[in-house]
C-alpha positions as CSV (number, residue, x, y, z in Angstrom):
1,X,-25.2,2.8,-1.1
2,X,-22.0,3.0,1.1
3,X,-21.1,0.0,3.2
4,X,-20.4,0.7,6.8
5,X,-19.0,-2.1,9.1
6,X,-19.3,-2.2,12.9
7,X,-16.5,-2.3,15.2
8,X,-15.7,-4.0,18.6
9,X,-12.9,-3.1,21.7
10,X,-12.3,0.2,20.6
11,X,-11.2,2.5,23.5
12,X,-12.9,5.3,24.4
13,X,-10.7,7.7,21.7
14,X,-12.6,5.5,19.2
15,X,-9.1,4.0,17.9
16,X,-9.1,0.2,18.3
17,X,-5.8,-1.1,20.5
18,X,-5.4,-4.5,18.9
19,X,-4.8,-7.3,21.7
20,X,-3.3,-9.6,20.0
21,X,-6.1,-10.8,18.0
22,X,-6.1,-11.1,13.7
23,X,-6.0,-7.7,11.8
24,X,-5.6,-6.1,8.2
25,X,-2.7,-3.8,8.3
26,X,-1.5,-1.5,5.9
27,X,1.4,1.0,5.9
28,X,1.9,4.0,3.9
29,X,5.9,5.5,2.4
30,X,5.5,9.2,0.3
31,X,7.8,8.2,-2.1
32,X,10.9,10.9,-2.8
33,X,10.1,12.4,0.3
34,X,13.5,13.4,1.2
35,X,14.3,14.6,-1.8
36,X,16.3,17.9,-1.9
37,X,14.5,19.6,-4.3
38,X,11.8,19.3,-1.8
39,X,11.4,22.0,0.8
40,X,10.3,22.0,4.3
41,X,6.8,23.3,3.1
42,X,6.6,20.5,0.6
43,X,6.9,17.7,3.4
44,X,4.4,19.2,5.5
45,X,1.9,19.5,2.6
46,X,3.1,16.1,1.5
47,X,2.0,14.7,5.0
48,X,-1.2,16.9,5.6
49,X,-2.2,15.6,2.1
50,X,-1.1,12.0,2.6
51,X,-3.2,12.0,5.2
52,X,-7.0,13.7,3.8
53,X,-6.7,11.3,0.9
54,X,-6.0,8.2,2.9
55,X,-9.3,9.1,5.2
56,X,-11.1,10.2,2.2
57,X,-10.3,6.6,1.0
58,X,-11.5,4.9,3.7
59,X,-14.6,7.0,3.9
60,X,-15.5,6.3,0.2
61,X,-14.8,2.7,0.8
62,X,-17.0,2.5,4.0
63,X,-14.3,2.0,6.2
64,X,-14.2,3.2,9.7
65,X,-11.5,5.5,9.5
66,X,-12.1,7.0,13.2
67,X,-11.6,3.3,14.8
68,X,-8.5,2.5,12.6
69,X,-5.3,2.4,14.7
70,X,-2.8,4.6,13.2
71,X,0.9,5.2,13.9
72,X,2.9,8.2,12.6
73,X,6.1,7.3,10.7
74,X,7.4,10.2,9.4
75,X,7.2,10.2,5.5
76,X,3.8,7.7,6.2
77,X,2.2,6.1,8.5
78,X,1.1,2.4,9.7
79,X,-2.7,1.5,10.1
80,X,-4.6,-1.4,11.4
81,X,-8.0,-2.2,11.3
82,X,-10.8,-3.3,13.6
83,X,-10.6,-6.9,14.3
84,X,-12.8,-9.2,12.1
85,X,-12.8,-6.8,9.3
86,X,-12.1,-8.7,6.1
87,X,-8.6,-8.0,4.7
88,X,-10.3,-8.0,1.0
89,X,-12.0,-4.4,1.6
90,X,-8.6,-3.2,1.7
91,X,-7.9,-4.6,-1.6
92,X,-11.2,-3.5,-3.2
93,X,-12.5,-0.9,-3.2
94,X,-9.7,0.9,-1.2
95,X,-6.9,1.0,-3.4
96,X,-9.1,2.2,-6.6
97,X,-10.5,4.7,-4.8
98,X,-7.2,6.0,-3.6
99,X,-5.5,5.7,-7.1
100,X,-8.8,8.3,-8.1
101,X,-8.2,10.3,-5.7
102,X,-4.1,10.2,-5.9
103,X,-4.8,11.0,-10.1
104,X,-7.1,14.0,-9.4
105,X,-4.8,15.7,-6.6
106,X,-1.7,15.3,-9.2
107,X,-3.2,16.3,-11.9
108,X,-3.2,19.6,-10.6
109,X,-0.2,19.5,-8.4
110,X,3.2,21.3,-9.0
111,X,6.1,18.9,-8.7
112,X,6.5,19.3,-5.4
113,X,3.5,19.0,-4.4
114,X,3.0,15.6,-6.2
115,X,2.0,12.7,-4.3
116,X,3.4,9.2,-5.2
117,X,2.6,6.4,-2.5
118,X,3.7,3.1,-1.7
119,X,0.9,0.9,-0.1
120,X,1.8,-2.3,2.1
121,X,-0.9,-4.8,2.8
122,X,-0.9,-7.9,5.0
123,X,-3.0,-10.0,8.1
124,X,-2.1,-11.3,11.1
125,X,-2.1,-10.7,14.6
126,X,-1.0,-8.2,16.6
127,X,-1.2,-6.5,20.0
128,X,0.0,-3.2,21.3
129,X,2.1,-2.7,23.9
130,X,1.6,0.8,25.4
131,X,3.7,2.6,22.9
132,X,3.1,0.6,19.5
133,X,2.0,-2.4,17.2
134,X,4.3,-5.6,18.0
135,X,4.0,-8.6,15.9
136,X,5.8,-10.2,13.0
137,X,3.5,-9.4,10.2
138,X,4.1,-5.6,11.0
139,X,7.7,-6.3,10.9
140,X,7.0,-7.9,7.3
141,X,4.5,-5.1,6.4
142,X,7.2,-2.4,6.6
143,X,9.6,-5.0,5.1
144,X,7.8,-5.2,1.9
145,X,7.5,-1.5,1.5
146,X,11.2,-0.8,1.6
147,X,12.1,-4.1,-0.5
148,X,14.1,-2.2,-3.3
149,X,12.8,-4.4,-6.1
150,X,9.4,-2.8,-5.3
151,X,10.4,0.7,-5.2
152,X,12.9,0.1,-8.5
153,X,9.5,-1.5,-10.4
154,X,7.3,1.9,-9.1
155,X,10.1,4.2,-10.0
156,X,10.0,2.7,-13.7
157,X,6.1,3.0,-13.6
158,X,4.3,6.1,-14.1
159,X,1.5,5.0,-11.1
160,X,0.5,7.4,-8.3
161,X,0.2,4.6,-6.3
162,X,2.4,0.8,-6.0
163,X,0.6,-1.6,-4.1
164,X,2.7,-4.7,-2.6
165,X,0.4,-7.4,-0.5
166,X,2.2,-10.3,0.9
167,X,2.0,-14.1,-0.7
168,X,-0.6,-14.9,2.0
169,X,-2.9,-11.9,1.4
170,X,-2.3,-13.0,-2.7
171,X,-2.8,-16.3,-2.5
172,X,-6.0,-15.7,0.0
173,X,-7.6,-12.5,-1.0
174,X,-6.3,-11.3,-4.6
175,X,-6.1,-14.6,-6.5
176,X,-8.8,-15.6,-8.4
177,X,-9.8,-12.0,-8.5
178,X,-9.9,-10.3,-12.2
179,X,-6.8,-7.6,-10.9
180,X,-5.2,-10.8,-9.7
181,X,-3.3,-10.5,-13.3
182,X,-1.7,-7.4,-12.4
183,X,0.2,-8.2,-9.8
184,X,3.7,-9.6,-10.3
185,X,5.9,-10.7,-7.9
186,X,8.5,-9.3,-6.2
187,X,11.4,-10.4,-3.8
188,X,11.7,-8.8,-0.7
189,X,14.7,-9.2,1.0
190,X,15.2,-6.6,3.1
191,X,17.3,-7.4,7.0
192,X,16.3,-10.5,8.3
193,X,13.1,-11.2,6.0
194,X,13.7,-13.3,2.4
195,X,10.3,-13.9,1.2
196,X,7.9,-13.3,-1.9
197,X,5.1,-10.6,-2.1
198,X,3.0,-9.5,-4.9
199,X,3.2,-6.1,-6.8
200,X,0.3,-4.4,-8.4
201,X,0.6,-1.0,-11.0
202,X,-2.4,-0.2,-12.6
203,X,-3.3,-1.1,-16.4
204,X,-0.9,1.0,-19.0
205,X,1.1,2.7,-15.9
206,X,3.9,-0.2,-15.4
207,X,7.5,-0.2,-17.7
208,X,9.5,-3.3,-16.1
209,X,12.8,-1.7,-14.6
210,X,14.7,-4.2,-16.8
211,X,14.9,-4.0,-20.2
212,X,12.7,-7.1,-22.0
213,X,14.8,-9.9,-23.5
214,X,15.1,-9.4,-27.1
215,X,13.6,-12.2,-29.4
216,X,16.0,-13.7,-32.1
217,X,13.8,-13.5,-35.5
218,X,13.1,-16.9,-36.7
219,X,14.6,-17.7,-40.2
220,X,12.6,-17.5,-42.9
221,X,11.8,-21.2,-44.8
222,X,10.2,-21.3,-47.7
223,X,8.6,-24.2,-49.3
């Protein structure tokens, strides 16, 4: 049975405005997206497509895509949710059934057309001041997704999809949780924000970007 989940203060488009009050955000970057082997018909697919699978996301998770703030970024795009939706649904089941949806659209995708995302996730509040989100945690959101750590550690994976959450979501959301053991962490220092965040690759995708440090045999002893 899908879950649905009401909504409250949301404008007559149906978007929610946030007013300052405590929401799950999460920002979207197509990774590679200005690369040159790309052409202009490649971004534009790139986008469109970004943009069906992120809505058929929410609609398999029973998320209320058409009263989600969204913002346009370019190469992805920022989204908020209704206030006093829990922050968890956007852990599970969002992000698996992205990831299906991400493995199914690349398995049959030519190379540009394949769709590699990087998916911020955090809480806190916000409010919106005629022309966009302003509030810290946004700032923080995008902050994670750039942090270069994070992109070296999906570039090393073979993932459709690297998920980075910040400590608080973690520490109030993820841990405890079975997945909880594949996230690792990740600094993000990226402008004026040094913290920690968590990164998360799915089972038998993830190569660390350094090599591993090699073990020195211990000597054989004999009795």
């Amino acid at each position: 049975m899908r879950r649905t989940h009401g909504t409250q203060g949301c404008g007559r488009t149906g978007r929610v405005r946030p007013h300052g009050g405590l929401h799950a955000l999460l920002a979207f970057d197509i990774c590679a997206f200005g690369d040159l082997k790309r052409s202009q018909e490649d971004r534009i697919y790139l986008r469109s497509t970004m943009y069906a699978l992120v809505e058929q996301a929410f609609t398999a998770s029973g998320l209320p895509w058409e009263h989600t703030y969204r913002e346009d970024r370019g190469d992805g795009m920022l989204l908020a949710l209704p206030a006093g939706l829990p922050t968890a649904l956007l852990v599970d089941p969002l992000v698996g059934e992205l990831r299906l949806l991400l493995h199914t659209h690349n398995r049959r995708a030519s190379e540009g057309s394949r769709l590699r995302l990087r998916m911020s996730l955090d809480a806190g509040h916000v409010t919106h001041d005629g022309r966009g989100l302003v509030g810290s945690v946004a700032n923080k959101l995008h902050r994670a997704l750039d942090a270069p750590a994070f992109k070296r550690e999906l570039v090393a994976s073979s993932a459709d999809l690297g998920v980075i959450v910040s400590d608080f979501v973690f520490g109030e959301v993820v841990s405890g949780r079975l997945e909880a053991d594949f996230y690792r962490p990740v600094e993000v220092a990226v402008k004026e924000t040094n913290a920690r965040a968590w990164a998360c690759f799915p089972h038998g995708t993830w190569n660390p970007a350094l090599p591993p440090v090699a073990l020195v045999p211990r000597p054989v002893t004999t009795a």
